[in-house]
C-alpha positions as CSV (number, residue, x, y, z in Angstrom):
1,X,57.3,-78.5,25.9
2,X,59.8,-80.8,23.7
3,X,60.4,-79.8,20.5
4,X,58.4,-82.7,19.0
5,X,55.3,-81.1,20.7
6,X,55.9,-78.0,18.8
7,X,56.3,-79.4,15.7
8,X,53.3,-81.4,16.1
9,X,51.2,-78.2,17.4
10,X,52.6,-76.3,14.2
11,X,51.0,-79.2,11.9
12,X,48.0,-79.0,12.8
13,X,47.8,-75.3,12.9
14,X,48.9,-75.5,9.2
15,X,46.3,-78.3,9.0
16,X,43.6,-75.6,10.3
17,X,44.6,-73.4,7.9
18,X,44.3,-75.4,5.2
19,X,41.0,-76.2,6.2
20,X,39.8,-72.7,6.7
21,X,41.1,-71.9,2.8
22,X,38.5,-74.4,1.8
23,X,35.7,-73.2,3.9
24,X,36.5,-69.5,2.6
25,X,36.1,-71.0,-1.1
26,X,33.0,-72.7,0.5
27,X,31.4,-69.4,1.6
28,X,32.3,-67.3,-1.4
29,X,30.4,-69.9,-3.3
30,X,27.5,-70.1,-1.4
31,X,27.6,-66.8,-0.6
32,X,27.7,-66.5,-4.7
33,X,24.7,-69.3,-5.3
34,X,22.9,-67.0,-3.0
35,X,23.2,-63.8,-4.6
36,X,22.4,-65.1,-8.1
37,X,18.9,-67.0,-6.3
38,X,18.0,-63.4,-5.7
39,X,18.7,-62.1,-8.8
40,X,16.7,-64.8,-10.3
41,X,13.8,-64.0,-8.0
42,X,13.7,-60.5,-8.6
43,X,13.6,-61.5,-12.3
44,X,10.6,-63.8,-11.7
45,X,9.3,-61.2,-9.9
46,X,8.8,-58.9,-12.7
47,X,5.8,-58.7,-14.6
48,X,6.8,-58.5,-18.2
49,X,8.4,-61.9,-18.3
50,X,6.1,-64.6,-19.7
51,X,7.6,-67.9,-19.7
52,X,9.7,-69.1,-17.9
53,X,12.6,-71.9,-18.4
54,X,14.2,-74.4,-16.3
55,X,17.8,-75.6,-17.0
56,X,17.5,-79.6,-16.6
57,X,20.7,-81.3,-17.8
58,X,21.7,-80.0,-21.2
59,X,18.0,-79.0,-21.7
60,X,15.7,-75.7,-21.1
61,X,12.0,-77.0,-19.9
62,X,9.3,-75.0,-19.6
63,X,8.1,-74.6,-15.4
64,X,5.1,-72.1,-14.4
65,X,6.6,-69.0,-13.0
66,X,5.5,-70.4,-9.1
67,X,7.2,-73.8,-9.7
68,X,10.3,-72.1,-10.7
69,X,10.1,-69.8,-7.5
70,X,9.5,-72.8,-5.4
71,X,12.6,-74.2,-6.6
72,X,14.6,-71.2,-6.2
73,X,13.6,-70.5,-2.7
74,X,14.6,-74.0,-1.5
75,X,17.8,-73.8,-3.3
76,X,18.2,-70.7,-1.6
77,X,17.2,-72.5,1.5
78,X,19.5,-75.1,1.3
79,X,22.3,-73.1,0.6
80,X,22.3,-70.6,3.5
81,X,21.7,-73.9,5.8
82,X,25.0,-75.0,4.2
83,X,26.4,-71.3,4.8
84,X,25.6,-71.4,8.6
85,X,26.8,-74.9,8.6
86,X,30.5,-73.9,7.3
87,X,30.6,-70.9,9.6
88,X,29.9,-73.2,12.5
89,X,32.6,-75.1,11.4
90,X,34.9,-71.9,10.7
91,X,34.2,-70.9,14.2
92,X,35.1,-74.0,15.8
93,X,38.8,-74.0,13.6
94,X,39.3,-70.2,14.8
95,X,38.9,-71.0,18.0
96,X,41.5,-74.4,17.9
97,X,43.6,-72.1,16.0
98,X,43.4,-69.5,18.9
99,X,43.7,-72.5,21.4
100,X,47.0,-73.7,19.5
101,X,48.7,-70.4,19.1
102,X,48.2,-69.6,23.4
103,X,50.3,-73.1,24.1
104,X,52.5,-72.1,21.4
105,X,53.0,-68.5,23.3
106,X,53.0,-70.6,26.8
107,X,55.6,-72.3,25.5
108,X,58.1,-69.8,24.6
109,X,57.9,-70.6,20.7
């Protein structure tokens, strides 16, 4: 393995690392959206709260209490569909990383 080769392999690794950085800050945010559905929910869920507000733009609108649960449960939807998605794609980078770092080894570097 020439030395270009190397240096080329070493580039991308840092280019996969780079990549799994942002999907890490991807996960903690969904992973964050997530948590604060459920809190949300639970709230709904409690019987002492009357109304119920909707944040839309710079404005609070009043939703039913099952409108507003609707909405939350496809957020939440869409969010750990986006989760799974980035840990697909985290998956895949691991195992390019782990494919890079074995030719590296093979190669004496």
């Amino acid at each position: 393995m020439t030395e270009a080769d190397v240096q080329k392999f070493l580039a991308q690794a840092q280019s996969y690392q780079q990549q799994m950085q942002l999907m890490t800050g991807q996960k903690e945010a969904l992973n964050m959206q997530i948590l604060e559905t459920n809190k949300a929910l639970e709230e709904l869920s409690k019987p002492d709260k009357e109304d119920v507000y909707k944040i839309t733009g710079p404005i609070l609108v009043k939703v039913s209490r099952e409108d507003a649960k609707k909405d939350l449960k496809s957020k939440k939807e869409v969010a750990m569909l986006r989760l799974k998605t980035v840990e697909k794609s985290e998956a895949g980078i691991k195992q390019k990383l782990e494919e890079l770092k074995q030719k590296l080894e093979k190669s004496g570097v």
